[in-house]
C-alpha positions in Angstrom: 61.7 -9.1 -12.6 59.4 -11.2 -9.9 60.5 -8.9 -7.4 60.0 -5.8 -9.0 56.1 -6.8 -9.8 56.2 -8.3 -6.1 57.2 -5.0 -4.7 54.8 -3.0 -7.1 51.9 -4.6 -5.9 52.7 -4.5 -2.4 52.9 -0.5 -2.8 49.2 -0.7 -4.6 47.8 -2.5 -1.6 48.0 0.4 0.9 46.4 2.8 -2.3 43.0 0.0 -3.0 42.1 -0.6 0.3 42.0 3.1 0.4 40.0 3.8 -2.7 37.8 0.8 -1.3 37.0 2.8 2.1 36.7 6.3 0.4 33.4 6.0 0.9 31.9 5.7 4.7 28.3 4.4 5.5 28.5 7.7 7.4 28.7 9.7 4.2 25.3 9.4 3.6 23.9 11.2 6.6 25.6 13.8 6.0 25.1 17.1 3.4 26.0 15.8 -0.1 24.1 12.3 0.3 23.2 12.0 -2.9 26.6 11.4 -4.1 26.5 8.9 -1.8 25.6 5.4 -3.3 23.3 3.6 -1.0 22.6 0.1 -0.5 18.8 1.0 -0.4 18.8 2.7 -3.8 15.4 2.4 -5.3 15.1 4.2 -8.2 16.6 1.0 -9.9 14.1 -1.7 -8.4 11.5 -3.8 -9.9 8.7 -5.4 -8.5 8.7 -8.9 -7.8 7.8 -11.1 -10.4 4.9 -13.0 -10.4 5.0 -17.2 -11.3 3.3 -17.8 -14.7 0.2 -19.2 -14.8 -2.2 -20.0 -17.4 -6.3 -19.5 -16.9 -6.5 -23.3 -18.1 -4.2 -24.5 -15.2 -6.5 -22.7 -12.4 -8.0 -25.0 -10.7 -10.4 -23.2 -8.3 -10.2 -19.4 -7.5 -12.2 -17.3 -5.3 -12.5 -13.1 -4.8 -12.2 -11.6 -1.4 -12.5 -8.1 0.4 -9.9 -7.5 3.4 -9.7 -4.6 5.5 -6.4 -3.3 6.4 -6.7 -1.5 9.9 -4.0 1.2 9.9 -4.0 1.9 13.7 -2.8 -2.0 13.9 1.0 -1.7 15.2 1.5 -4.2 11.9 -0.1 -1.9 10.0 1.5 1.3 11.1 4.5 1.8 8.3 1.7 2.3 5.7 0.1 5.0 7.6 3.3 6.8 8.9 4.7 9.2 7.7 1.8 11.6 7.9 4.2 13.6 5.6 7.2 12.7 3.9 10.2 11.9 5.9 13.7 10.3 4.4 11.9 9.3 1.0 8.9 7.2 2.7 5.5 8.4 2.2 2.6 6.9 3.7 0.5 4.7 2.0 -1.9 7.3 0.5 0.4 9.8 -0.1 2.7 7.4 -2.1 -0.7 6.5 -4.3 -1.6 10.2 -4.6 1.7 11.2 -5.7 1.6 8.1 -8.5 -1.7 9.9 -9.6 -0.3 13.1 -9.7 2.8 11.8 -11.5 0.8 9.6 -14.1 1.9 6.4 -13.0 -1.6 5.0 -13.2 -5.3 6.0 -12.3 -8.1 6.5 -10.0 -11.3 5.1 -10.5 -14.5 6.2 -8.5 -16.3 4.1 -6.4 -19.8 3.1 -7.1 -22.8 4.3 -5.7 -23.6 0.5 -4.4 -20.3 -0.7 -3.0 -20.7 -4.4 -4.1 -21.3 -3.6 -7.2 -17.4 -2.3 -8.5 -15.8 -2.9 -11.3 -12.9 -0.9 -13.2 -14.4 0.9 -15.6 -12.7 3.4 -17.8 -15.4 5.9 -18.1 -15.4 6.3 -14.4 -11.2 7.7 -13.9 -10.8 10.7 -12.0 -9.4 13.7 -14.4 -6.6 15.2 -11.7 -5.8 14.7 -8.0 -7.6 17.9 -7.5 -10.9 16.2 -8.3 -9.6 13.4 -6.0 -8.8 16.0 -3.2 -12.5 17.5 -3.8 -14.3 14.5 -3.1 -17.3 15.4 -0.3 -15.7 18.5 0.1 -17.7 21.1 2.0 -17.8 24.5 3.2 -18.7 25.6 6.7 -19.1 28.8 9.0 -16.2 29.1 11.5 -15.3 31.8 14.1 -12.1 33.9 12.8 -10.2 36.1 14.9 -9.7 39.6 13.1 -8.2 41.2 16.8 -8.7 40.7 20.9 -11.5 40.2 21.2 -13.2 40.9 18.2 -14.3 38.1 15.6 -16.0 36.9 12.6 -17.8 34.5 10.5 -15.1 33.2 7.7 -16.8 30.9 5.3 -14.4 28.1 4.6 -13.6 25.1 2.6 -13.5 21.3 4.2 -11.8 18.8 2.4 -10.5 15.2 3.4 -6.8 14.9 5.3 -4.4 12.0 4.4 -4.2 11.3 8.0 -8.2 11.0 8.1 -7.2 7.9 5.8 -7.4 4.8 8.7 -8.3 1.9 6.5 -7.3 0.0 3.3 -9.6 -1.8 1.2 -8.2 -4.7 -0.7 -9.9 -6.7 -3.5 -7.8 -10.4 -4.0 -8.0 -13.6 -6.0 -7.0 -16.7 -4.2 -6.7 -19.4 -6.4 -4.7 -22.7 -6.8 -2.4 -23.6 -9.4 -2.3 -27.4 -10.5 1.8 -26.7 -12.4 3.3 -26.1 -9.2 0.2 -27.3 -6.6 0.5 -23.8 -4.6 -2.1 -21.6 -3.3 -1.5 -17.9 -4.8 -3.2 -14.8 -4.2 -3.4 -11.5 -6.0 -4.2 -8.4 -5.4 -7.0 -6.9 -7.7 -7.6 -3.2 -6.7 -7.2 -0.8 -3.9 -9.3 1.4 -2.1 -8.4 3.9 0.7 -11.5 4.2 3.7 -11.6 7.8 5.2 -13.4 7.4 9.1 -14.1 10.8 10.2 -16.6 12.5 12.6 -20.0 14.5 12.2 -21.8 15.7 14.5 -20.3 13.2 17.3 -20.8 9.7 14.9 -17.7 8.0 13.2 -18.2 7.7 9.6 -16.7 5.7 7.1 -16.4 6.6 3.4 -14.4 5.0 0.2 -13.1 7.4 -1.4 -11.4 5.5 -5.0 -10.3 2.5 -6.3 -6.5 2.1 -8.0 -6.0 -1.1 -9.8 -3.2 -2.7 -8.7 -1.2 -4.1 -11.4 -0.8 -0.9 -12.7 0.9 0.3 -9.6 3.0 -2.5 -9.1 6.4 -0.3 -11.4 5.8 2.5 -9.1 5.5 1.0 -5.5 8.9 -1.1 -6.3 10.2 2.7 -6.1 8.5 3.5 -3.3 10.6 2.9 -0.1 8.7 1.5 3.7 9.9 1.4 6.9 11.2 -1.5 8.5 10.4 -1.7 11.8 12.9 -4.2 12.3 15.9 -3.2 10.9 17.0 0.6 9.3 19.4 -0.9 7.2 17.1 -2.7 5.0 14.4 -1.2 3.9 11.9 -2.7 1.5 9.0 -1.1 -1.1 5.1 -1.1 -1.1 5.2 -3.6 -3.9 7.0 -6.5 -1.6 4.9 -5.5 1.2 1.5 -6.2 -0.1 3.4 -9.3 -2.2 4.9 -11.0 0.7 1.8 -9.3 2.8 3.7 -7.9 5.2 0.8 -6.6 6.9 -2.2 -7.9 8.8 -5.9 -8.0 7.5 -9.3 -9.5 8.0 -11.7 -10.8 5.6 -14.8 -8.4 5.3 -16.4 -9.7 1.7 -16.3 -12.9 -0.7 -17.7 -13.4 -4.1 -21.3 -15.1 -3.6 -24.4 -15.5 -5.3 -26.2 -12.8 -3.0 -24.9 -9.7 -4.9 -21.9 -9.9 -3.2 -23.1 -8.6 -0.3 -20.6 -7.7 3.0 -20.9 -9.9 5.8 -21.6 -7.0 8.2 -25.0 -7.4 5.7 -26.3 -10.6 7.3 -24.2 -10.9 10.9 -22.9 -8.6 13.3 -20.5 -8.0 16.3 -18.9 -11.3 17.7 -20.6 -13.1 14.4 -18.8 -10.9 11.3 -15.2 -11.7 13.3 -16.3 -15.5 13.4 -17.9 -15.5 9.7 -14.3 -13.5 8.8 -12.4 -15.8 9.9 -14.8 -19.2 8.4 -13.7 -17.7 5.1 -9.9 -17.6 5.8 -10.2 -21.5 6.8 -12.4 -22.1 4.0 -9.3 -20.8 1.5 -7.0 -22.3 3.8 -8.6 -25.7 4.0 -9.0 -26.2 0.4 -5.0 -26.6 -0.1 -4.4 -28.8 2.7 -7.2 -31.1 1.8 -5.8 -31.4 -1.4 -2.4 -32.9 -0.4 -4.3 -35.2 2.3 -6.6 -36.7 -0.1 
């Protein structure tokens, strides 16, 4: 009877291993895909979990503005793809599809910059209204034939790829349970720089707040510019801040004003990077006192 099973199983080898490798990593390059299961499937992710903490076991906290610069080689997997190529979107084209979807909301940005806060009266209606912001309409020369033309009155709006900065609003603060230095992001806020009449001009266009987001961007697929294989979403980039920034604002008793307010040039980079020691500095004087 021993051999008989012994024998059995040595003809189902030949028949697993096979059912094992019915599937090739080349499968999913090729026209049925979906069928394909991938390693990267995102549709199941979550985002990552934050530690616990409780208000009373904050210690000392601080809120800062940083600028992500999109034309930084760091930065460049939230700005490309200008369109949407194998499931990645760009940065703003991932947020405006979450709008468009429902996922979570746009607020507008106040006429003083310093002074923002969420508030629920201020939610863009649609992504049309979004798209509409400082729209325009302009004259332009229109080809009807050779040589013959005409005045075409036109509508301008704003162009994802016109999108070359990312405004984030953070809380550092220190838990005393596990003695770490956390920070979380508060809100978002894309910067269009475009060009009129020869000047560069800078504009914020709307804030998203980022907890809501965080379901959605787990989703949401990035480029690794370090390995195809494994890919990783919006939510662990800006977690693990997989991406490079300067400090531009902090929380202070002059209305919160930017630094750009009160130093310029060589001064702001220096003043920039006094705050990031400042944060820095507070944790590592606390383990050497």
């Amino acid at each position: 009877m021993k051999a008989i099973i012994k024998i059995a199983l040595l003809l189902l080898v030949p028949f697993l291993g096979f059912s094992q490798e019915g599937v090739r990593f080349t499968d999913k390059f090729g026209p049925f895909h979906d069928t394909y299961q991938q390693e990267n499937d995102f549709s199941n992710r979550d985002f990552v979990p934050y530690p616990y903490v409780r208000e009373a076991d904050v210690m000392w906290s601080k809120i800062t503005w940083e600028i992500i610069d999109l034309r930084e080689k760091a930065n460049l997997p939230l700005y490309y793809p200008t369109d949407t190529l194998h499931r990645r979107k760009s940065l703003i084209n991932a947020i405006l599809g979450g709008i468009e979807n429902n996922q979570f909301n746009a607020f507008k940005t106040p006429l003083q910059n310093n002074a923002f806060e969420f508030d629920p009266n201020n939610i863009f209606l649609s992504v049309q209204e979004i798209k509409d912001i400082a729209k325009r309409e302009d004259l332009i020369q229109v080809e009807i034939r050779p040589g013959v033309s005409r005045d075409s009155l036109v509508t301008i709006r704003w162009r994802p790829e016109e999108i070359k900065q990312i405004l984030l609003k953070e809380v550092w603060y220190f838990n005393s349970k596990d003695s770490k230095l956390h920070c979380e992001i508060i809100g978002i806020c894309p910067i269009r720089e475009y060009n009129v009449n020869g000047l560069t001009r800078r504009q914020r266009l709307f804030w998203i707040y980022y907890p809501d987001t965080r379901s959605y961007f787990a989703k949401t697929p990035v480029y690794n510019t370090t390995n195809d294989k494994s890919l990783y979403s919006y939510d662990d980039l800006f977690v693990y801040r997989y991406f490079n920034s300067y400090f531009v604002q902090e929380a202070n008793v002059y209305n919160d004003r930017l630094i750009t307010d009160y130093v310029t040039g060589r001064e702001a980079q220096l003043e920039s990077e006094r705050i990031k020691k400042e944060i820095f500095d507070f944790e590592q004087d606390l383990w050497e006192n």
